[in-house]
N, C-alpha and C positions, 0 to 999 in steps of 0.2 A: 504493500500500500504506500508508503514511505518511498521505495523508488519511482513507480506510478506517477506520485505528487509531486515528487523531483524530476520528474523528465517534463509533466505539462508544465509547471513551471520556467525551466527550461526553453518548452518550445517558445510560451507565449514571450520571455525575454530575449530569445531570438528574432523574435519577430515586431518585438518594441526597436530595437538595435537594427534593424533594417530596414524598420517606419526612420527613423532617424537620417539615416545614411541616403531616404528617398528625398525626393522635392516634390512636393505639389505645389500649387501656384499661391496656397493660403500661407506655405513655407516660405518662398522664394519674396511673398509682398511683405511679411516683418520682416526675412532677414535684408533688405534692401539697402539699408543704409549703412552696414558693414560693407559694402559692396560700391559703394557712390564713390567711381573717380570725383576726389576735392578738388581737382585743379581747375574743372570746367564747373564755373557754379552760376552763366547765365550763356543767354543763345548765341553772345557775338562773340566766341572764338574764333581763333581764327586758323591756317593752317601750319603756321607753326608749333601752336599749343597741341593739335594732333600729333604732329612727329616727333614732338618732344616724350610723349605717351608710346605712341610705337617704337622709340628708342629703347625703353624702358622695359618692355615686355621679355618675359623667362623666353628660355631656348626651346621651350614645347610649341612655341609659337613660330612659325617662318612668316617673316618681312619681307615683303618683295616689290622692288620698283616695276610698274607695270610700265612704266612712261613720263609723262609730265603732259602741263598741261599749257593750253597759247603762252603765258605766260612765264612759261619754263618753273612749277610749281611740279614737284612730286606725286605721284598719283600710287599707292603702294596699294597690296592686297595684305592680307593677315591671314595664315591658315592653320588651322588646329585639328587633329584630331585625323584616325588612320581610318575610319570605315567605308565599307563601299555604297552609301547614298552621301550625295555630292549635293550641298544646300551654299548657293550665293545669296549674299545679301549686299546691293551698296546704297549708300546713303549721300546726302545732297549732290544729287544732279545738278538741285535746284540750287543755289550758295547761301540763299535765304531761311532754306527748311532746313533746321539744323537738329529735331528733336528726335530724333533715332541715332544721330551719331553721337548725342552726348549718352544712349543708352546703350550704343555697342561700348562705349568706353570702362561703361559701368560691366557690363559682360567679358570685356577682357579679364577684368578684377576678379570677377568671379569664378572662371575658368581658370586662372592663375592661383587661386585659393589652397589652402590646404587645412581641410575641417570636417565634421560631422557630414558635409555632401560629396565627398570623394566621391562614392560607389555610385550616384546622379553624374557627376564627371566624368569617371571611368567609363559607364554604362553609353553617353551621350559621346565621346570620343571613339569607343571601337565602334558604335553602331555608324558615325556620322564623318565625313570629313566638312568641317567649315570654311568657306573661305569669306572674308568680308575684304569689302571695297569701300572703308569709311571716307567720306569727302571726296568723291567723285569729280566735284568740281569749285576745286578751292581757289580759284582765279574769283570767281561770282561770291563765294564764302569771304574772300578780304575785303570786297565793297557790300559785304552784305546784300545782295542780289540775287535776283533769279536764273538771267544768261549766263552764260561763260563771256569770256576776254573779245570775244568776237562780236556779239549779240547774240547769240542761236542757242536756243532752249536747245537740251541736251534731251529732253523727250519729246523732240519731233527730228531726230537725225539717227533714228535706227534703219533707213534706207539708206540716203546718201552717203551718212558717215564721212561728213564735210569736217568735224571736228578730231582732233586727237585724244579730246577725252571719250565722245563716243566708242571711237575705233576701238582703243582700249576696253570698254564692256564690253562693245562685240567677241572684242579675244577672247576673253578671259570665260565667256560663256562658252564659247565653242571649246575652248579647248579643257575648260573642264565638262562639259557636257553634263550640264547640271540637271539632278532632278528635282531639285526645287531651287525658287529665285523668290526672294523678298526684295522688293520696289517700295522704298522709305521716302516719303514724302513728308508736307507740312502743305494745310491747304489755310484758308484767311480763314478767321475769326467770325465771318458773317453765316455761316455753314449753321444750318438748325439739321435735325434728325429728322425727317421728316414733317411732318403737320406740329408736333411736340413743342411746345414752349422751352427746349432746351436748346444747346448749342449741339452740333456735330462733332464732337471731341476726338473722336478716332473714328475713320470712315477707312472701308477696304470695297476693294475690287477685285473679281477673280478674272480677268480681262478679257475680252473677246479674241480670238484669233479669225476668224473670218464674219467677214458681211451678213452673216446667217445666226451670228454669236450659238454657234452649236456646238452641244456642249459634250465630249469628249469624257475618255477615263481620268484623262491629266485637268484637263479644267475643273470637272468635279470633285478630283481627290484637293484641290483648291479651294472649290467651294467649301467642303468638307470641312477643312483644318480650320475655313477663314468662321464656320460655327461654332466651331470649339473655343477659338478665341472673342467671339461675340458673348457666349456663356462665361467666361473667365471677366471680363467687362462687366458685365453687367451688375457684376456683384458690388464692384466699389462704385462707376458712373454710367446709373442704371438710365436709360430710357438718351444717351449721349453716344447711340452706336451707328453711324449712316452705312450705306451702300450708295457709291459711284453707281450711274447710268452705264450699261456697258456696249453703247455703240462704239462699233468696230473703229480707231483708228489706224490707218495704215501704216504713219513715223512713228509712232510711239512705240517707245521699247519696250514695255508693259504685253502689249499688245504683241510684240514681234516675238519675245522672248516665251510667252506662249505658245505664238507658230509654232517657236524652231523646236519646243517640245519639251522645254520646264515648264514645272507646275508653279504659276507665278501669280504672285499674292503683292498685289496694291497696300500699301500700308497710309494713311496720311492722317496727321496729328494738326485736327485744328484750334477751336478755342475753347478754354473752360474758366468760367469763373473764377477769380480769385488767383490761379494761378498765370500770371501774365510770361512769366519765364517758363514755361511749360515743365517746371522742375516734376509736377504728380505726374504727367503725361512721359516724363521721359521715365519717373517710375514703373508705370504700368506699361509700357512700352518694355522694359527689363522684365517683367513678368510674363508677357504673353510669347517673345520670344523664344526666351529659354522655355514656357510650357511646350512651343510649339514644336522645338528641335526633341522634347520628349516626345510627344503624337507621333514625329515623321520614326523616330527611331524607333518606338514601339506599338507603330500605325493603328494606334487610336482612335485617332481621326477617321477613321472607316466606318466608326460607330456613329457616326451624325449624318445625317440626310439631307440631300440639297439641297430638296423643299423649302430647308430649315432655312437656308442663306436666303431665296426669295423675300422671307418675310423682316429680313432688316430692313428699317425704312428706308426709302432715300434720302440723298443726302437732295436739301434744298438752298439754292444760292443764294444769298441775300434777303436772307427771310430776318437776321439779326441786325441791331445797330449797337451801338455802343449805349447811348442814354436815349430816351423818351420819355416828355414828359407829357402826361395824357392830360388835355381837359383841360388845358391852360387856357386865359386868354390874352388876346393879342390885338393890340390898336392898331388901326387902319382909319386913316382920313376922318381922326374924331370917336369912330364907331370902333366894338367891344367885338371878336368875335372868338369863340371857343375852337380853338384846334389840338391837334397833337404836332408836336416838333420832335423830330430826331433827329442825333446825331451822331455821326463817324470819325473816327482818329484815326491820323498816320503816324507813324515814325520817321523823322529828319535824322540824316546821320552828323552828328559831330565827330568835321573833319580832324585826320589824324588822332582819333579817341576810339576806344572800343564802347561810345556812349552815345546816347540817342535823344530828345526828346519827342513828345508829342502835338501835334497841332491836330486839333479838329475843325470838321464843319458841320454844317447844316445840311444833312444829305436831302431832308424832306420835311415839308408840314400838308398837313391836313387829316385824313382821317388812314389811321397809322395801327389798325384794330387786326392789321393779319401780320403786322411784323412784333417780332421780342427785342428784349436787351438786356445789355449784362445789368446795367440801371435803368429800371422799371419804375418811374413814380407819377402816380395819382396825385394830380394839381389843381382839382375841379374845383373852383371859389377862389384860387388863386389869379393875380396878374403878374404879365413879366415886362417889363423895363430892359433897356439898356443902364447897365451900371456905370456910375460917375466917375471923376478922375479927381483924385484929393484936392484941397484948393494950396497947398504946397508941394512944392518939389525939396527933395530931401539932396545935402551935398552927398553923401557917400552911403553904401552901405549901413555902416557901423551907426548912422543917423535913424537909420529905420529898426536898429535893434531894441529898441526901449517903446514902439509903439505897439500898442494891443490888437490886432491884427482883428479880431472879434468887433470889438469898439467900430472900427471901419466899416466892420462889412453889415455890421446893422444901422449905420448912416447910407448904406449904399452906397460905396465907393470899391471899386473894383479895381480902379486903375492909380500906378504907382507912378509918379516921375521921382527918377534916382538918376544921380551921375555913376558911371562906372559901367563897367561888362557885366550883363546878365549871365548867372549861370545857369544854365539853361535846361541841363538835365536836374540840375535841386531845385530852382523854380518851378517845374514841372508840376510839383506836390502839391504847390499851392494855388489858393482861389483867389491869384492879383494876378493883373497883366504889370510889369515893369516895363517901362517905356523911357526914354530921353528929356528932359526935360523939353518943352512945347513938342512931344512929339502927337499927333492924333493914334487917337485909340485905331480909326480907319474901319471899324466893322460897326453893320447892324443887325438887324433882326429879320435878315436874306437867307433864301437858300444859297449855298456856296460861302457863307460869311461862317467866321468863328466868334460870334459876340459874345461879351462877359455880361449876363444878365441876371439882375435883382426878379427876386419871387415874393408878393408882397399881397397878403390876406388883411382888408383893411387898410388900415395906415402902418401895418404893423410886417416890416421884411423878415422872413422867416428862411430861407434859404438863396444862394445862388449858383449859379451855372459858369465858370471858368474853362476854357478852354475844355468843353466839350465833357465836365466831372460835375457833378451834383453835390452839395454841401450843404447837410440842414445845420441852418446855425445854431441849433439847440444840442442836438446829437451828437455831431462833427465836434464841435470845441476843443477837446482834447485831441484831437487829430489835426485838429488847423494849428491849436498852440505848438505840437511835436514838431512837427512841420517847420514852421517858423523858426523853431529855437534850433533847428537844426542848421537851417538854413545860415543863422543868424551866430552858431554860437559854435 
């Protein structure tokens, strides 16, 4: 009886010790942050911080120059692992979509590991050979852009092969003769899930290879994996899953590298809440990955049905804005009239900086009831003004550190004259335009304009709108004051 009890014992602690030694995706999203290359901790890296990372990688890994790129920039591949299913992945074609390659960075880390997931290592290495192609087009990645050095989107030159960074995918797929290919994208911010009041956060494609988009053992076993990972999403940003339209295009690599007979999966990380540096998306991006290289390796992924991918919604374009304020009104020639106004932001780059601000505008007003926003606000009994310009100009800086920022913005003054350089990515934070002394403010209450505008219930202003950001000045305070003092101190 006593040995009996000692053997089940036994089994069952054999089998806790190799639950351990497994990763499931519920494993691999706490342990994540043991895992996070420090080095890249926002999207505007650039290609040197890459190769400084693939300098750095164990000898289990092979580095290899594939080429360069117009610009005579390094284009390497990374390869791990000895089995016979052959998975490419590369990342910014686009120089812009950087949020799969700060995730492969993090998967080198974790593939370099030595811990409790060895036997997930081991297991994903003999079954799998990896090769990745992080920064595909690090010419477009220094100016933070979508083209390469040339102009030519690198996903419409899988024909021609005008470029040397295309030529380069082309090889590197032929000659390893992949049977799977991950297509890492980053698509805008405006992306909803379909009809959903959310954003499109992670949208996939399993991509068409002919005019008929018919669907094949390889396109399927695509669709397949791409529901395994929709099921893995869901769990942390639920109801934030699109599906790309999948009319045939003929350049696109996506599309060709399916022809040529990889099973190729569309990846594109667009916006989420809260996270503006897509720091959760590059996490869950680390997650779905590594699940997936477990599917391909222990074809898993067999177990899900097409049908299943049908029913992600699509993704819809411009269904999102950045703020809308519903129900507001708005003067015209004397008269009161109630509309909704939304707005859009871009990023400006600051020259010779890995730094940005944002400028918005007015993308639209009137009745605004089929689109969302990350800022949603109910303004009904509300009016909106253009915001005043202080009646002094301050001599420096250090002059505006002792004013109460608050105090201002419920006088309704929005606009600053300061002597001195604006800095313009820590201004950003704040709800004042900084201007020149006699400089004009220059915007109003137009489509195309970015006006700083007072929200005023009564006689009484309760919020305003700066540069495209909403501030209740009740709420907000401690965030306008943080701000300030940052700025300032």
């Amino acid at each position: 009886m006593r040995l009996s009890i000692l053997l089940v014992l036994l089994f069952f602690a054999q089998i806790g010790c190799a639950q351990k030694k497994s990763a499931t995706y519920t494993d691999l999203y706490k342990a994540y942050e043991q895992y996070r290359e420090p080095s890249i901790k926002d999207r505007r890296f650039k290609h040197a911080d890459i190769t400084r990372i693939l300098d750095q990688l164990p000898p289990a890994f092979k580095v290899q120059k594939l080429g360069e790129s117009i610009e005579g920039r390094s284009i390497n591949s990374v390869t791990i692992g000895r089995g016979p299913v052959k998975v490419l992945l590369w990342s910014q074609m686009h120089g812009d979509e950087p949020t799969a390659t700060m995730a492969l960075m993090d998967i080198f880390r974790f593939l370099s590991a030595d811990d409790d997931y060895n036997r997930f290592r081991e297991m994903l290495l003999d079954r799998l050979t990896l090769v990745f192609v992080p920064m595909l087009n690090p010419d477009g990645a220094e100016r933070f852009i979508r083209r390469n050095a040339l102009g030519i989107d690198l996903n419409r030159d899988a024909l021609r092969l005008q470029t040397p960074e295309g030529q380069i995918l082309k090889d590197i797929r032929d000659q390893l003769d992949a049977d799977w290919g991950f297509n890492l994208h980053d698509q805008n911010r405006y992306y909803s899930a379909g009809s959903n009041p959310s954003t499109a956060s992670v949208s996939f494609l399993a991509p068409a290879y002919n005019y008929k988009k018919d669907i094949n053992q390889k396109r399927g076993d695509a669709m397949k994996l791409i529901v395994g990972m929709n099921r893995i999403l869901q769990e942390y940003i639920p109801n934030h899953i699109g599906r790309y339209n999948d009319d045939f295009e003929p350049r696109a690599f996506g599309d060709n590298i399916q022809k040529w007979g990889t099973r190729t999966i569309l990846i594109e990380s667009g916006g989420l809440k809260d996270d503006p540096e897509k720091q959760y998306l590059r996490k869950l991006h680390f997650v779905i990955l590594l699940s997936s290289f477990d599917a391909i390796a222990k074809g898993w992924f067999n177990s899900y049905s097409t049908k299943e991918y049908f029913n992600i919604p699509f993704n819809r374009g411009g269904r999102f804005m950045d703020l809308i304020l519903r129900e507001v009104e708005l003067e015209r020639n004397g008269n009161w009239y109630t509309v909704d106004i939304g707005m859009r932001n871009r990023e400006i780059d600051i020259q010779q900086a890995k730094d940005f601000y944002r400028r918005s505008a007015i993308s639209d007003i009137g009745d605004l009831s089929v689109y969302h926003a990350y800022q949603d606000v109910r303004m009904k009994g509300y009016r909106v003004y253009e915001g005043k310009t202080a009646e002094r100009a301050y001599s420096s800086w250090n002059a505006l550190a002792k004013v109460d920022p608050i105090d201002l913005l419920k006088q309704g003054v929005t606009h600053l004259e300061v002597e001195g350089n604006v800095p313009l990515a820590q201004a950003d934070e704040l709800p004042f335009v900084f201007l020149k002394p006699g400089e004009s403010s220059g915007f109003s209450i137009q489509l195309g304009q970015n006006p700083a505008m007072i929200l005023q219930k009564g006689s009484r202003i309760e919020a305003v709108v700066v540069n495209g950001r909403f501030f209740d000045l009740q709420k907000d305070q401690e965030k306008i004051r943080k701000s300030w003092n940052t700025l300032f101190h």
